[in-house]
C-alpha positions as CSV (number, residue, x, y, z in Angstrom):
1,X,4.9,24.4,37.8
2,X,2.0,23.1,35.4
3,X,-0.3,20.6,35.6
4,X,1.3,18.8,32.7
5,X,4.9,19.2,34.2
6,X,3.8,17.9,37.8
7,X,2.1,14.6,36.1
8,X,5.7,14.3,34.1
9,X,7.5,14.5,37.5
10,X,4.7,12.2,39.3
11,X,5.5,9.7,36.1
12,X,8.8,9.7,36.5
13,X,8.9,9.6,40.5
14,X,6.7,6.6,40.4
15,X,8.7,4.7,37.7
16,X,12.0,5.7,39.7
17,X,10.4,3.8,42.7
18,X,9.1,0.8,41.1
19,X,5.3,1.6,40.9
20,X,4.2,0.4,37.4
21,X,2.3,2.4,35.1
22,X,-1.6,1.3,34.9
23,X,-4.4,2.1,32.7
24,X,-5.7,5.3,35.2
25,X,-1.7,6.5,34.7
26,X,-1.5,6.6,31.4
27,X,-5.5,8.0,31.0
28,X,-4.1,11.0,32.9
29,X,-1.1,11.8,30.9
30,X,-2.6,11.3,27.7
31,X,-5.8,13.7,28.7
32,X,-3.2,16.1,30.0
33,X,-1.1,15.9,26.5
34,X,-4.7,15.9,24.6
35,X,-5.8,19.0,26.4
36,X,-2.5,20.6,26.0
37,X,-2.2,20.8,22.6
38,X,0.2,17.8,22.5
39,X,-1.9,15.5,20.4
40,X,1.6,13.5,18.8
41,X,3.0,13.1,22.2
42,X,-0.4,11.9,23.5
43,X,-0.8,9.1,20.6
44,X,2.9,8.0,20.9
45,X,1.6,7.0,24.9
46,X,-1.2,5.8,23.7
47,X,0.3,3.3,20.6
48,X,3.5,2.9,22.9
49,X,2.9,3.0,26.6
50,X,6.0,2.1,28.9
51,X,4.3,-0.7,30.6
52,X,7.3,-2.6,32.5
């Protein structure tokens, strides 16, 4: 599994369990998006994070 696919599952494990999303989260998936080539998905996080 990538990098990019285990941060996805870490994301969703961590919402799943109540943890909320913080600044370092979201730093980490948008540098993995950015450095895969996923620049849209990477500005959608970063104009629309899912804070809860």
């Amino acid at each position: 599994m990538g990098r990019l696919k285990r941060l996805y599952k870490l994301f969703r494990e961590m919402s799943s369990k109540g943890c909320k999303p913080d600044i370092y989260t979201f730093n980490s998936l948008i540098n993995g998006l950015c450095k895969n080539e996923k620049m849209d998905q990477a500005l959608k996080r970063w104009v629309q994070p899912e804070v809860k």
